[in-house]
C-alpha positions, 0 to 999 in steps of 0.5 A: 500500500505504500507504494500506491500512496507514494505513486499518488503523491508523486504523480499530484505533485507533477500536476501541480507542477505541470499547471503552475503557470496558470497561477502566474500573476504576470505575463512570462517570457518562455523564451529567456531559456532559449535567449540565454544559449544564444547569449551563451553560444554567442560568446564561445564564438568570440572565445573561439577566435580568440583562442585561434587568434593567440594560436591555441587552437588549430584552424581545422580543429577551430572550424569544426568547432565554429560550425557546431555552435553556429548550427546550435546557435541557430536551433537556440535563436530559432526557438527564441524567435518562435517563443510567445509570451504567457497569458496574464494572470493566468488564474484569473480566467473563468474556470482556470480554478474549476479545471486544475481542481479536476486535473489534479483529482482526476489525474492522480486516481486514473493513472493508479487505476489504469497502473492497478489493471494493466501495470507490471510492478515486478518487470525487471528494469530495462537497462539505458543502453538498450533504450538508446539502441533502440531509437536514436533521434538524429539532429535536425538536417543542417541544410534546413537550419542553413536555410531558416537562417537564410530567410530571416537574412533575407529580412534582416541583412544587418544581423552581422552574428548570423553572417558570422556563423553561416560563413565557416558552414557553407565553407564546410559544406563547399559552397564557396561563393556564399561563404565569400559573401557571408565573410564580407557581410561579418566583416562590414558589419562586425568588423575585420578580424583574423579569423574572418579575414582568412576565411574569405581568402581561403572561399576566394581559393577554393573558387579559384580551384585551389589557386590563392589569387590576388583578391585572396592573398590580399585578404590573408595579408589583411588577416596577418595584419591584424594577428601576425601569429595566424597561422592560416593565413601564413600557410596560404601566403606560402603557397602563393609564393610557391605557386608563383615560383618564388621558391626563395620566398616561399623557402622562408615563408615554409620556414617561418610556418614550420618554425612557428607551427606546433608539432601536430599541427595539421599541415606540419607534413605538408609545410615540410614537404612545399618547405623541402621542394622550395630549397631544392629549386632555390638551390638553398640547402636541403632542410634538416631531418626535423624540417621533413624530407628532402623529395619535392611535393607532397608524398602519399602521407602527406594527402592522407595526413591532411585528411584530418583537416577540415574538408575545405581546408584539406582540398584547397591545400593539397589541390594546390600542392598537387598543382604545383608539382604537376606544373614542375614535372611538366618541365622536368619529365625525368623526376621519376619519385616526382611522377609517383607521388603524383599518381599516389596523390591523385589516388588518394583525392579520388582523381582516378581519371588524372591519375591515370591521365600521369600514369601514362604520361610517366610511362612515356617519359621513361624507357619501359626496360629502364630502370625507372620505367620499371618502377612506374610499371610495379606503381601502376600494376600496385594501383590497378592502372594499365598504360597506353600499349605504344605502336610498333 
């Protein structure tokens, strides 16, 4: 019996609970909960660039973390949007009274009746693991969130924090023209700042394919002037410098980087290799072993090793890498190691199409009884490419 005066009481007191704001005095607003986390996800957005700015946190890792609060900043802002105001004195209405006295009767006595029927007091309890195996919400699609979003920016273009927060997400989901779009709107109406800046020039090269242009490399100058230690930036600066054949620049600009960069720093591998292929074609002396291998372009580990990147991050990147010694072997064929870290590097970008495209102009560039035209057949045969069969 003791149970069921517990039951009983237990379930009177969530009724009361349940029907307590139909004893408010005064109009509440049921949207403070949701206003405070957008106050809340607003300011681990300004904790989080400081935390880039002063270097302490790894741009991929910064980005990822920046799209998360954006889409929860996006569901709290949503919600505060959506909430009303509660009624006035809500226990003044006719037969408010009348209808809490029958809910908190009856409530508590239907439920003990139907539990007294159809309840299983003795049924084992159902452990916590199993009930979340069985059904899994998932959050709510982010390309819906993106698109609420859009449509209050439609109404209200001067919101800067929203533009703030969409930016980095449609870098992330590859939508680059809008990221540049939504990165110019923060900084005209929040200001510039390191994080913003170089977001714009990394939208602006991953439209251009991966190429820092003149508009880019300017907004990663903008980015350094404000926070000479943002290490992006200085990343992207050096990779124009490569791609322009500016080696001796760009063997100082890798240098600095790597010097400056934490050891687990996501782009350590590539720095080292772009730093070594910038030594070599400077005729600069090789780099230590500390500063990576002495082979120009980017190896097979390199791209894999930038797969913990940030999409966006990872094929502007590497593309450019890519890019850079495929332009060089143009001009100097007989670079077998050259020729194979291109065909691994197009694998692993899923590129099959250019792979094999290398493979056989490898193939060609070498005697096939050569010892290097060897190599590229063992290459081919390991990756499933098969060469060009040459006319007699």
């Amino acid at each position: 019996m003791v149970f069921w005066f517990v039951a009983a009481g237990m379930t009177a007191a969530a009724t009361l609970i349940a029907l307590w704001p139909l004893f408010a005095d005064g109009p509440r607003r049921v949207a403070s909960r949701a206003e405070h986390d957008v106050e809340v996800y607003a300011a681990q957005l300004r904790e989080l660039d400081a935390d880039v700015e002063r270097g302490t946190m790894p741009a991929a890792e910064a980005a990822t973390a920046r799209a998360e609060i954006g889409r929860r900043l996006l569901r709290a802002d949503g919600k505060a949007r959506l909430a009303v105001e509660g009624g006035a004195r809500g226990w003044q209405r006719r037969g408010a009274m009348a209808t809490v006295v029958a809910v908190v009767a009856l409530v508590p006595l239907t439920s003990a009746g139907l539990y007294y029927l159809y309840g299983a007091p003795g049924l084992p309890d159902l452990p916590l693991a199993s009930r979340q195996g069985e059904s899994q919400t998932p959050d709510p699609d982010i390309g819906q969130m993106v698109a609420a979003a859009e449509e209050r920016l439609r109404t209200e273009p001067d919101d800067g924090q929203g533009w703030d927060v969409l930016a980095p997400i449609y870098l992330r989901m590859e939508r680059p023209q809008e990221a540049a779009e939504a990165f110019r709107q923060a900084i005209r109406l929040l200001g510039a700042s390191a994080p913003r800046e170089a977001g714009l020039g990394e939208a602006l090269t991953q439209l251009a394919d991966g190429e820092v242009t003149e508009e880019a490399r300017a907004a990663f100058e903008r980015s350094l002037t404000i926070n000479p230690a943002f290490l992006p930036a200085r990343f992207f600066l050096a990779l124009d410098l490569s791609q322009e054949d500016r080696y001796e620049e760009a063997g100082v600009a890798w240098a600095q980087l790597v010097e400056m960069s934490p050891p687990n720093a996501p782009w350590m591998q590539i720095a080292n290799a772009a730093l070594a292929d910038a030594r070599q074609n400077s005729g600069a002396p090789a780099p230590t072993a500390e500063a990576g291998a002495a082979a120009p372009g980017p190896t097979a580990a390199d791209v894999e090793a930038a797969s913990a990147m940030e999409e966006t991050d990872r094929q502007a990147m590497i593309r450019g890498m890519v890019g850079q010694l495929a332009a060089r072997l143009e001009t100097q064929p007989n670079d077998v190691e050259g020729w194979k870290r291109l065909i691994h590097s197009y694998r692993v970008l899923g590129e099959d199409d250019r792979a094999s495209e290398a493979y056989q102009t490898a193939s060609r560039s070498f005697a096939a009884d050569s010892a290097a035209g060897r190599e590229i057949a063992a290459l081919g045969a390991e990756l499933g490419l098969v060469a060009e069969e040459t006319q007699p």
